[in-house]
N, C-alpha and C positions, 0 to 999 in steps of 0.2 A: 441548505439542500444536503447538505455532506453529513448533518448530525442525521436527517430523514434519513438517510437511506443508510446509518447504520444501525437505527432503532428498526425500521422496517426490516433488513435482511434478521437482525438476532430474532425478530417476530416470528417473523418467517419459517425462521429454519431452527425455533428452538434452542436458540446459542445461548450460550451462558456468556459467551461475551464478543463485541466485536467491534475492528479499530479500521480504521478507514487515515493509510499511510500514504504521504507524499514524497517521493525520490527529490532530493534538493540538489544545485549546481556543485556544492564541492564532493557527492558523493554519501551525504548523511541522510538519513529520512526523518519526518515528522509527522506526527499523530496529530489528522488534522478533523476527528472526528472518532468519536466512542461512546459505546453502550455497553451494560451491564457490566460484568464483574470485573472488579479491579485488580490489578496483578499481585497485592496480597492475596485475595479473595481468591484467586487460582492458582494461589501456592507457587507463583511463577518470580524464580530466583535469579535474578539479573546477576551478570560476571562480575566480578572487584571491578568499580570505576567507569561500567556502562550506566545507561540509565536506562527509565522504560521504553522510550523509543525505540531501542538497540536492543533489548529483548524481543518485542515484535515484530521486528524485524528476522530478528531469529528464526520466529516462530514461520513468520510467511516464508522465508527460502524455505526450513526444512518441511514446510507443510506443502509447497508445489514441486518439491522436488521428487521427481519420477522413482528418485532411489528409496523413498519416504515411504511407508504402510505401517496400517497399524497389524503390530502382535497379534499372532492368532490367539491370544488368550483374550484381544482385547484391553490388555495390560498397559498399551499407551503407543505413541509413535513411536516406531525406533529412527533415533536421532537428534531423539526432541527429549527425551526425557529426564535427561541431567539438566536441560536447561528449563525445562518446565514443569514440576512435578506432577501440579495437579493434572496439567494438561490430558487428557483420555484422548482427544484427536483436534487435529484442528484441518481447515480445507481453507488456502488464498486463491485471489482471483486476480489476478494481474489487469492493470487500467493501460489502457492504449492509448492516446489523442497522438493523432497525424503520422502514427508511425513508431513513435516513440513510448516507450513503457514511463506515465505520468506517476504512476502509483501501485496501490494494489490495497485489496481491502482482503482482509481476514475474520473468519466465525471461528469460535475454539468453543469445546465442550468439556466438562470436566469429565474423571473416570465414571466410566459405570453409564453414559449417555448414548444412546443411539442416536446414529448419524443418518439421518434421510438418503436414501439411494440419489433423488434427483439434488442434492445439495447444490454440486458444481451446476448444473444446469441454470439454476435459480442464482446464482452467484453472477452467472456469466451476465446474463438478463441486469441485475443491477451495475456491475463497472461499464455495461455497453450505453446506461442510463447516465452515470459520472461521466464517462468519455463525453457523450455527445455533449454536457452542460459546459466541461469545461472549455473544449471545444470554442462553444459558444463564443463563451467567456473569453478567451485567449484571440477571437476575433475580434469580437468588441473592443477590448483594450488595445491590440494592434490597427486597428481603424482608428479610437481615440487618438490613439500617439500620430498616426499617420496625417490628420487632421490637425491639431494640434501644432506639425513642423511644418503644415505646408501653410497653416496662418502665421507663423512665427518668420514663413518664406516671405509672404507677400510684404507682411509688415518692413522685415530689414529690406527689403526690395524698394518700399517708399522711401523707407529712410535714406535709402544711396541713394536713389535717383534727386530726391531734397537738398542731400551733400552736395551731389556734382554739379546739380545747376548752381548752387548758390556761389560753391566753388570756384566754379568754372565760369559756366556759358553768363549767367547772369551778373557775375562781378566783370568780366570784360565787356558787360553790354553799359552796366554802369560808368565804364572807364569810358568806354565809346561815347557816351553822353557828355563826359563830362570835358573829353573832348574838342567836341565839336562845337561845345557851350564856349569854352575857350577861343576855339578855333574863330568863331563868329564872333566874339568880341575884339580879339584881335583885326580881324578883316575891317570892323565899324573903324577901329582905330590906326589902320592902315600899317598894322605891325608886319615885319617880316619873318613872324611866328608861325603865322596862319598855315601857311601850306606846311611846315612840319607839323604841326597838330593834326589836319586833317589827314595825314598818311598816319599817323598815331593811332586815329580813329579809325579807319580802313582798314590796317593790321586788327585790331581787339573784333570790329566785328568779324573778321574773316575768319581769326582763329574760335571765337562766338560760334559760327557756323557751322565749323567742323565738330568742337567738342559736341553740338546737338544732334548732330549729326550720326556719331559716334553711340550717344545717347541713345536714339532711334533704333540702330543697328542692334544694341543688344533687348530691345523690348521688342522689335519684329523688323527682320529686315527687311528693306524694299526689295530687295534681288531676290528674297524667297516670296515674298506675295506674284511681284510681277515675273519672273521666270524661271521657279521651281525649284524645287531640292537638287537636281544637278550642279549648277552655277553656283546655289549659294552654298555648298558644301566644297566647292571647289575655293571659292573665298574662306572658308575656315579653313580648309586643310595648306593654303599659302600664306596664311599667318599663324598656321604654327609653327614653334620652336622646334619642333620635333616632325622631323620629312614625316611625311601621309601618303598613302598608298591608297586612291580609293576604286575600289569597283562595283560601282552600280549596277544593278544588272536590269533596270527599269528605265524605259523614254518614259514612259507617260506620269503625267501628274496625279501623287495620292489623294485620296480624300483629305481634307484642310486638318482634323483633328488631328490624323497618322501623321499627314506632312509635316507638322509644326513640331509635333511628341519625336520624331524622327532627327530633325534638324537638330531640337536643343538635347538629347539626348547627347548625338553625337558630337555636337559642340562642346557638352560640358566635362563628356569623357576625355577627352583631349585637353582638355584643361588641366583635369586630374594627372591626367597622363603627364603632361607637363612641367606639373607640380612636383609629383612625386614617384613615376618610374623610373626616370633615370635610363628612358628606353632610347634607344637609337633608331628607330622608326618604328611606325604604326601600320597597320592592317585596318581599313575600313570597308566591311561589306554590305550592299544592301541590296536583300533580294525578296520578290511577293512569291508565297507558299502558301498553299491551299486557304487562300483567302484572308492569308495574313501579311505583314510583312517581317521579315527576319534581318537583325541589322547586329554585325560581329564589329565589338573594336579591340583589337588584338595587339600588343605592344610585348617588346622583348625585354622587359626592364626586370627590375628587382622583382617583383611581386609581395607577398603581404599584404593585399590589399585585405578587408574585412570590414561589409555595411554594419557589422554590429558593434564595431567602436567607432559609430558617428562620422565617418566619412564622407565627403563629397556623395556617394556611391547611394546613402541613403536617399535622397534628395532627387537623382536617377529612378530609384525604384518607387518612390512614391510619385511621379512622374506618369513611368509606365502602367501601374495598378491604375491612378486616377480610370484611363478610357480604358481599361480591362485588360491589359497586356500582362509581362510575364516577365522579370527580368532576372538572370543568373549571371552571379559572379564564380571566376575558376582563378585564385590568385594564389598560387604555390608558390613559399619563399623562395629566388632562387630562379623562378620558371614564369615570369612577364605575367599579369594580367589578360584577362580575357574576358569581355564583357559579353552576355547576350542578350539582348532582347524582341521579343514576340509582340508586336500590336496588330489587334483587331483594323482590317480595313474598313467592316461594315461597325453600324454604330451595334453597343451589346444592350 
């Protein structure tokens, strides 16, 4: 798509040449798409030690830059002309997605070429054409990834719950058995073993119980099915490490999606919280707004929190986005974390 529309614009607009640039994370650009003549062929003399990337790059600042025209003789851009010889004019178009300047594509003409009045006009029409693909794009690949960790969720999700029983609940039900297999043969044979076995057994299943139990709690508690986000956030905020402060500002029960997105939301922030602010208490709010609910976890800790180096926090927000929500992190070194998120009460 990116070579189309730089063959189409030099079509278009008569270019003798034109380069369709990408702004990269450390600050450099790259030529991610090009037509017609090549920067011998425009006489265009890159610095000692640049390459051509860094020439048209050149060329697009001094060709959007308001201080930029061509000579009334027509004689070339003033600004551009030590770096560009051949250059006669050249016109960029700066690429937008989300906010953010992605790119910028440029036309140049050599001397002596008339430049269409409507150029920019036509220019604009194509980056508005790249923006929205990339766009696209940059959804698509964020939905993959999103996708992607929340299979790679469920997955280690089976995998623990496989550990802990085999672990846990399931080797003390083994031990319970093997027990009470003892326990019974002892009694046939009148030993005065039996009744210390049998409290052997009694102990492995009881502690059995609880670890399932325990189990249970974190795949869906019973206190949130049978008596709502109240109670059962009042059981997470007493088993944290970290005092909780909560204020609901809602009696009534949400809809099951919100409730449930609401509950481990805030369970698993307080986790992190736990983990890794270093906070001396916590802030939890939750209040319904114009038909949403709005839910702050607030901690006075270190901060540096950032979902883009894999954090806990990711795992939150692909959470929230599942039923359509909205989650924002505010973590200034220095200045506590601050979580917010937005869900939809009604279904989207």
């Amino acid at each position: 798509m990116f070579n189309a529309v730089t063959v189409e614009v030099g079509r278009l607009l008569g270019a003798d040449a034109t380069r369709l640039l990408r702004h990269e994370p450390d600050g450099g650009v790259t030529i991610v798409a090009r037509h017609g003549a090549s920067r011998t062929e425009m006489g265009i003399r890159p610095p000692p030690g640049r390459d051509d990337d860094y020439v048209w790059w050149q060329v697009a600042e001094s060709a959007r830059d308001p201080r930029t025209d061509r000579a009334a003789d027509g004689s070339g851009l003033v600004g551009v002309d030590e770096l560009a010889r051949g250059i006669g004019a050249a016109v960029a178009s700066p690429i937008v997605v989300s906010g953010r300047q992605w790119g910028v594509i440029v036309a140049a003409w050599k001397r002596g070429e008339v430049v269409r009045a409507d150029t920019e006009t036509h220019m604009g029409q194509f980056t508005e054409l790249v923006a929205t693909a990339v766009a696209n794009a940059e959804s698509r690949a964020l939905l993959a990834a999103s996708r992607q960790r929340i299979v790679a969720t469920a997955d280690e999700t089976r995998r623990r719950l496989e550990r802990d029983l085999h672990d846990g609940a399931q080797a003390r039900l083994v031990s319970t058995v093997v027990a009470l297999k003892l326990a019974e043969k002892a009694l046939d044979q009148g030993s005065e073993n039996a009744e210390g076995l049998v409290h052997e057994a009694l102990e492995n299943a009881e502690r059995a119980n609880e670890e399932l139990r325990e189990l249970a709690r974190g795949i869906m508690p019973a206190v949130l099915t049978r008596n709502g986000l109240g109670p059962a956030l009042e059981a997470v905020a007493y088993r944290s490490p970290i005092p909780v402060m909560l204020d609901l500002r809602t009696d009534d029960r949400l809809p099951e999606r919100a409730e449930v997105t609401t509950y481990f939301v805030i369970s698993e922030a307080l986790t992190n919280a736990a983990k890794h602010s270093h906070a001396s208490a916590v802030r939890v709010t939750v209040e319904p707004i114009d038909g949403d609910v709005r839910l702050s976890i607030d901690d006075d800790g270190v901060g540096g929190a950032d979902p883009a180096h894999g954090s806990g926090l990711v795992g939150l927000r692909d959470r929230v986005e599942a039923i359509g929500g909205r989650l924002t992190v505010q973590s200034p070194p220095g200045g506590g974390t601050h979580v917010t998120a937005e869900l939809p009460l009604a279904q989207r």
